[in-house]
C-alpha positions in Angstrom: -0.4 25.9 3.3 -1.5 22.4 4.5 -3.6 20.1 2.5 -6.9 20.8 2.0 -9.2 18.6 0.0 -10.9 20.8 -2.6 -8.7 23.2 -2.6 -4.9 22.0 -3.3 -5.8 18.3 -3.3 -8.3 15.7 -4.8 -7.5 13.7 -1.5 -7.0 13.6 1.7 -3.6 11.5 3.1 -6.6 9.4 4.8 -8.2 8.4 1.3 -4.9 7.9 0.0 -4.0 5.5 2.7 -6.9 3.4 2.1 -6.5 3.7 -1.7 -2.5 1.9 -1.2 -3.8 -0.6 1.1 -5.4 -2.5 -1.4 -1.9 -1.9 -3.6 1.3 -4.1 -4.0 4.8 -2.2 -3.6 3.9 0.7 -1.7 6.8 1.0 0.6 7.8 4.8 -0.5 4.0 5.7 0.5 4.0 3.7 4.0 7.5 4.9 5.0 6.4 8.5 4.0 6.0 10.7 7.1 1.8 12.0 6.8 3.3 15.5 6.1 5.4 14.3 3.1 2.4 12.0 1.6 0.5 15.4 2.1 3.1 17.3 0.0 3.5 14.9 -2.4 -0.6 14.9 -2.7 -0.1 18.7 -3.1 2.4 18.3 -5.7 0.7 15.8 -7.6 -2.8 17.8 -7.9 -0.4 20.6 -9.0 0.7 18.9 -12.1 -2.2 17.2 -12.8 -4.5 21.0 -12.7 -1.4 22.1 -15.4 -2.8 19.6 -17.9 -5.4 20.1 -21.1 -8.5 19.0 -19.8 -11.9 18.4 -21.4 -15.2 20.2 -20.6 -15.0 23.4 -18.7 -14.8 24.0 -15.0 -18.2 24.2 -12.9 -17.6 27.7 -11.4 -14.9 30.7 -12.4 -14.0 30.4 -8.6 -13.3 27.1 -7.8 -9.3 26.3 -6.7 -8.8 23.1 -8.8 -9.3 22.1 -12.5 -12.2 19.5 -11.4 -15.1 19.6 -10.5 -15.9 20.0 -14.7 -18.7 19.3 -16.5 -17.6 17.0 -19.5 -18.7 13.8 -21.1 -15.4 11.6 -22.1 -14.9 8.4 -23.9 -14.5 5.6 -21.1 -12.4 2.8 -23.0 -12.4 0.5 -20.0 -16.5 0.1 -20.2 -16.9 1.0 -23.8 -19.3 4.1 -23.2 -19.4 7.7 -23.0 -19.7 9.1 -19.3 -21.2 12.3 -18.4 -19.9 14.3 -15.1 -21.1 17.6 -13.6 -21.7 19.1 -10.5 -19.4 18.3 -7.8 -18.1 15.2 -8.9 -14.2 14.4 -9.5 -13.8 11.4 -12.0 -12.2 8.2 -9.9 -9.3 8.5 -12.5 -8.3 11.5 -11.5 -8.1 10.8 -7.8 -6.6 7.7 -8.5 -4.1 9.3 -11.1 -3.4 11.8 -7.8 -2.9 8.9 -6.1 -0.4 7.3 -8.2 1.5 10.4 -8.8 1.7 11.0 -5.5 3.7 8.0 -4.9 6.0 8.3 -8.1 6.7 11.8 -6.2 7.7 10.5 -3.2 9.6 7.3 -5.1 11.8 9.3 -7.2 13.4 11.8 -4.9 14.6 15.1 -7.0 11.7 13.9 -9.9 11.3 17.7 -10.2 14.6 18.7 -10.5 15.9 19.5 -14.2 19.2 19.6 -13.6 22.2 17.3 -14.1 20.7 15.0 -16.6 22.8 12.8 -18.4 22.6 11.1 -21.8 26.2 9.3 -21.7 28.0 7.9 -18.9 31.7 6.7 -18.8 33.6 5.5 -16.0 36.7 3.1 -17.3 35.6 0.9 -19.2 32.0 1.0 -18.1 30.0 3.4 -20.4 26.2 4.1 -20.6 24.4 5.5 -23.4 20.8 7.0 -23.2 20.1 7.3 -20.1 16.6 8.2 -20.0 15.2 9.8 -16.5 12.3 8.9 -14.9 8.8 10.4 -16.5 7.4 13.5 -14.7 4.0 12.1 -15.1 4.2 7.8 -15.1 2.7 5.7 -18.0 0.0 4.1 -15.5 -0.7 7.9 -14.1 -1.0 8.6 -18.2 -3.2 5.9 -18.6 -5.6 6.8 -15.7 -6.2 9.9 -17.1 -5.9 10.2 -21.0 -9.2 9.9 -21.6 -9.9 13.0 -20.1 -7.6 15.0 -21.6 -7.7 17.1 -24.9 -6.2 16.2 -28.0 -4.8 13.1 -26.8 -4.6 11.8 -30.2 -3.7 15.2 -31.9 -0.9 13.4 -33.5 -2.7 10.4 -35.0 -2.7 10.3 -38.3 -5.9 9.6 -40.2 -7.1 9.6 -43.6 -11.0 10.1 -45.0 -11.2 7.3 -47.6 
């Protein structure tokens, strides 16, 4: 199935496009062929809908996780923000966006096999190799304010 806005996707390649021409070190995005970018849309919308959100979708029948109805906590303004109806939060679209791009950076991202926590050739050795995160911190960023329990493992006392 091809990319459909709405459907599989929170963007189009187009929006997407105009989204990294305003961004530094893009060059896995604008080497991309349009039908890899569109994949890699796809994908990214894919593991984004598998996510905890707030609020509750705005029909039983829709394809994606948003539109949703659900106020959130917007740290970068200091106030609460209320969305409904049809709207998709620009964090999400942009967190699409950004995952997108990891996606198509990190060829085999997906993949679990073959990782490795030591490394020894001669008398090179590596120790804790740690792979590439499915979902980037500045993808994590974007959207943790609309997620659910994203401090379920804060600790906090009442006194």
């Amino acid at each position: 199935m091809a990319l459909a806005k709405g459907t599989n996707s929170y963007a189009t390649v187009s929006e997407a496009d105009s989204y990294f021409g305003d961004r530094l070190d893009v060059a896995a995005w604008t080497s991309a062929s349009e039908q890899d970018k569109g994949k890699a849309l796809v994908t990214a919308t894919l593991i984004l809908d598998g996510l905890d959100w707030m609020g509750v979708a705005v029909s039983e029948t829709q394809a994606l996780a948003f539109p949703r109805n659900v106020a959130y906590f917007d740290p970068r303004i200091g106030t609460e923000i209320t969305v409904g109806g049809t709207t998709v939060p620009a964090r999400v679209i942009n967190g699409t966006y950004e995952l997108a791009y990891h996606l198509l950076n990190n060829d085999g991202l997906l993949d679990d096999t073959g990782i490795v926590t030591d490394l020894q050739i001669g008398t090179i050795s590596l120790k804790t190799i740690i792979a590439p995160s499915k979902i980037p911190f500045n993808v994590q960023r974007l959207i943790k304010p609309l997620l659910n329990n994203v401090a379920a493992n804060a600790w906090w006392r009442a006194n």
